[in-house]
Each structure stands twice: as structure tokens, then as C-alpha cells.
RODO-2510 file (C-alpha; in nm, 4 decimals, decimal comma):
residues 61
     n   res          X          Y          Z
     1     x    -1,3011    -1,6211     0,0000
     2     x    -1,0383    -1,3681    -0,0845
     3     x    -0,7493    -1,3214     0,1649
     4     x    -0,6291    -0,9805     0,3130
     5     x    -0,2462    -0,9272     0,3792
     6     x    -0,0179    -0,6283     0,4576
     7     x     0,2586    -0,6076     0,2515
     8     x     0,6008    -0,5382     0,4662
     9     x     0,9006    -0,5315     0,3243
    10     x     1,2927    -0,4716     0,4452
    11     x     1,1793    -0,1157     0,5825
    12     x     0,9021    -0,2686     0,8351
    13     x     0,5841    -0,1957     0,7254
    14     x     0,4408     0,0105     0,4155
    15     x     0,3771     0,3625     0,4070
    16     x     0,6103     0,3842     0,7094
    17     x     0,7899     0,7186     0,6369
    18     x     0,4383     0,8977     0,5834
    19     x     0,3729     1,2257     0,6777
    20     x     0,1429     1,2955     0,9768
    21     x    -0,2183     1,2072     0,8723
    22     x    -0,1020     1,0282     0,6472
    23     x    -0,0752     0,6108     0,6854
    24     x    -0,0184     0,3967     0,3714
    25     x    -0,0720     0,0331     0,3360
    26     x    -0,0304    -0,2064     0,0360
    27     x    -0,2492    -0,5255     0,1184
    28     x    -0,2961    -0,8163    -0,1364
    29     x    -0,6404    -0,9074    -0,2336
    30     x    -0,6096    -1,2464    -0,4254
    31     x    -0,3231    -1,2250    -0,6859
    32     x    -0,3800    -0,8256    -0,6644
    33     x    -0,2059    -0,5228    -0,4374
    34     x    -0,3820    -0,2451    -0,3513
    35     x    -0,2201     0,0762    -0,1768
    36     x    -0,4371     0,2723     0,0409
    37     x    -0,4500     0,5447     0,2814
    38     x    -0,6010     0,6762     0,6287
    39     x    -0,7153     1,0009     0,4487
    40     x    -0,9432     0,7898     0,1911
    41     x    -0,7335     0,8054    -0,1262
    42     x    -0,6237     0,4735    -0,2994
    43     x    -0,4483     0,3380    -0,5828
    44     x    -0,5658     0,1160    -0,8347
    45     x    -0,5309    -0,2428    -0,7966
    46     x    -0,1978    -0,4260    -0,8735
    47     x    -0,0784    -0,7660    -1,0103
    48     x     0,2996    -0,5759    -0,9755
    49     x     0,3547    -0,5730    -0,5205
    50     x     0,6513    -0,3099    -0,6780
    51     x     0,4153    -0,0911    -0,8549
    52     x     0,1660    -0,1022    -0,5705
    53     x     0,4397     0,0102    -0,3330
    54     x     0,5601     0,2867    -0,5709
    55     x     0,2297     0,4264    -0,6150
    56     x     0,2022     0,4508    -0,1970
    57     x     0,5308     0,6059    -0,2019
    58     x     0,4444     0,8754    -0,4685
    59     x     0,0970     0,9449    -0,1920
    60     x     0,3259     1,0299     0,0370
    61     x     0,5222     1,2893    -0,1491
***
């Protein structure tokens, strides 16, 4: 069975800063990071946590 687990980092959790209606998590699936959002859009899976957390960023510009 695959494990589910929000990524946090130094900032508290991901997708903090994002813009009303908008709430971004990066969880880890397995060796694998995936950044999604409360309005239904999400990024392709990860090995990189980094790249998974700078494709939630770019969502919330």
C-alpha cells in the first residue's frame, strides 16, 4: 500500500501564500510528489520534492 504525506517545509505548509480559492499541496505518493490544488488542477508527478514544490508555486502565480 502506497503512503500519503504532505510535504511542509521551513514556510509551514505548501501552497501557503495562495491566493483565495486557491490551496496547494505537494503530497508524496511512494518515491513520487505530486502538487495539487482545491480548484482541480494538478501537476504531474515528481521524483524531484523541489520540482513538485516549484510547479505549486508557479499555480499560484
Amino acid at each position: 500500500m502506497h503512503s500519503l504525506r504532505e510535504e511542509r517545509d521551513e514556510n509551514g505548509p505548501a501552497g501557503a501564500d495562495d491566493p483565495p480559492g486557491h490551496q496547494v499541496t505537494v503530497t508524496e505518493r511512494g518515491s513520487f510528489a505530486v502538487a495539487r490544488c482545491s480548484c482541480g488542477w494538478s501537476a504531474p508527478a515528481r521524483r524531484s520534492r523541489d520540482r513538485a514544490r516549484s510547479d505549486a508555486a508557479e499555480h499560484g502565480r
